[in-house]
N, C-alpha and C positions, 0 to 999 in steps of 0.2 A: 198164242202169239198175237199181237197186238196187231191191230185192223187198219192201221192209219197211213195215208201213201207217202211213198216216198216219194222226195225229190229227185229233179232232172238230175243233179251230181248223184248222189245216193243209188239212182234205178243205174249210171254208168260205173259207177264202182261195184256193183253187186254184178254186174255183168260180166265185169273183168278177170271174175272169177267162175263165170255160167259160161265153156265153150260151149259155142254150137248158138247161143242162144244169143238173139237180140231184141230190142224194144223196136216193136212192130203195130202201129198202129193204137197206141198207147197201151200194149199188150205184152209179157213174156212171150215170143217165140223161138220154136227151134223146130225144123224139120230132122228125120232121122229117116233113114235108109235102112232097108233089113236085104237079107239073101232074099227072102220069098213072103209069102202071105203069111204062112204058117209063123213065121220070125217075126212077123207085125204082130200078128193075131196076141204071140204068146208075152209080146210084150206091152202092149196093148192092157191084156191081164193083169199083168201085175202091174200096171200104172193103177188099172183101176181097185187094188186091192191097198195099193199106199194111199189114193184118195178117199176112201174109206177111212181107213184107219186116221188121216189128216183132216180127215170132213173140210174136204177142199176139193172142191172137181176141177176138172181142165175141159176146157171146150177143146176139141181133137175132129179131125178126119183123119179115114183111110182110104187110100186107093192101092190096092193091091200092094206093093212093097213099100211104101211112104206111109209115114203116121207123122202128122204135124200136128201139133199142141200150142194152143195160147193159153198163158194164164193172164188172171187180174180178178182181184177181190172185190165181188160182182155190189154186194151192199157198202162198200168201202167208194166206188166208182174207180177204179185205178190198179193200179201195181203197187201193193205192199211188201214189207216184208216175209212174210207169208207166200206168197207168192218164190219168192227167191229160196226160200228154203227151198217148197215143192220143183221150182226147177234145178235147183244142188241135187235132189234124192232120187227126180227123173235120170237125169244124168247118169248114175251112180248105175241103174238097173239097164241103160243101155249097153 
């Protein structure tokens, strides 16, 4: 997938389609709420198991029942397309 940022219209129309998710700091974000740790933990997992296989990481915290994730295409400087996939597919495993 192609490495190159999207624009202000562009990052708000991919948006319109990414609930949960907003442009935070020239960043994908989206917090998510789990029942318990154990429901962070496991999904957590398998974020980290699509980012592999997408060879795209997400910088993330946890604090106990919260896992927040930003993306942005770190040698790109920005928010790509790429990026918007990865928050469609986070999404998806929430």
């Amino acid at each position: 997938m192609e490495r190159r940022l999207l624009e202000a219209g562009q990052i708000q129309a991919a948006l319109a389609g990414l609930p949960g998710w907003q442009l935070h700091n020239g960043r994908l974000r989206r917090e998510f709420r789990f029942a318990d740790f154990s429901a962070a933990f496991a999904f957590m997992t398998r974020v980290a198991l699509l980012a592999e296989r997408m060879n795209h990481h997400p910088d993330w915290s946890n604090s106990y029942k919260r896992v927040t994730i930003e993306l942005h295409t770190h040698d790109a400087g920005g928010v790509t397309a790429r990026d918007a996939e990865m928050a469609r597919r986070i999404g998806e495993l929430a």
